[in-house]
N, C-alpha and C positions, 0 to 999 in steps of 0.2 A: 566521519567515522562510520563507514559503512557496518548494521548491524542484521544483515537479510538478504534475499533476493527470491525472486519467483523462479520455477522452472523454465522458462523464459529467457532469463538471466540478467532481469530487470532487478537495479537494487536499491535498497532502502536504509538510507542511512541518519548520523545527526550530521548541524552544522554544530561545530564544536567552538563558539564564539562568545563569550563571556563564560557567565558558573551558567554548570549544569540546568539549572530553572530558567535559562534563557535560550539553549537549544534550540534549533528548530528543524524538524522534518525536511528532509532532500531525497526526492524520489529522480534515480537515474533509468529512464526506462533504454534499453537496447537496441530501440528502430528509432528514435528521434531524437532531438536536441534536449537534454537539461534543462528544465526552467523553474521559475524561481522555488524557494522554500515556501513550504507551506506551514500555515498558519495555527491550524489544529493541532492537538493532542493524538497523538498514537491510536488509539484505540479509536477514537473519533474516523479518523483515515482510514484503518484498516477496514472497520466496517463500511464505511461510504465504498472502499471499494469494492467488497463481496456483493453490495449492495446495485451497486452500476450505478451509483452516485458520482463517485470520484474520477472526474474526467481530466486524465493526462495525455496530451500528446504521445501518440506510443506505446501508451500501458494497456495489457490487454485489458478489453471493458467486460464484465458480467453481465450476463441479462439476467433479470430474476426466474424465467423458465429453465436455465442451465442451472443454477442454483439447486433448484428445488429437486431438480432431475440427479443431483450429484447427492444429495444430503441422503446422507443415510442415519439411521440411531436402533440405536440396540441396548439391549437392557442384559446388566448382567446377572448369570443365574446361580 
């Protein structure tokens, strides 16, 4: 049940196989093959991948220089 995707057009879904609490993460990236489900928790992933942790065939990688270069914050007044 795909619930996402990057600009990209890379998507992020569940595997929808038992109840819900047994789920698991399926990242479809758009230049490569599918593989398997991953093991982590949602949020766990997401950051690994902002992070340039999360190494998927295909899935763009972050470096932590783009990162930092992109973050912006602002305070409201």
């Amino acid at each position: 049940m795909p619930f996402g995707d990057s600009i990209d057009g890379d998507q992020i879904g569940w595997l929808t196989s038992g109840s819900p609490d047994e789920w698991r993460l399926q990242l479809v990236p758009r230049h490569a093959e599918q593989g398997p489900p991953l093991s982590e928790p949602l949020a766990d992933v997401l950051l690994g991948w902002l992070q340039g942790r999360l190494r998927v065939a295909g899935l763009y990688r972050f470096d932590k220089d783009e990162l930092a270069d992109a973050a912006t914050f602002w305070s409201p007044s």
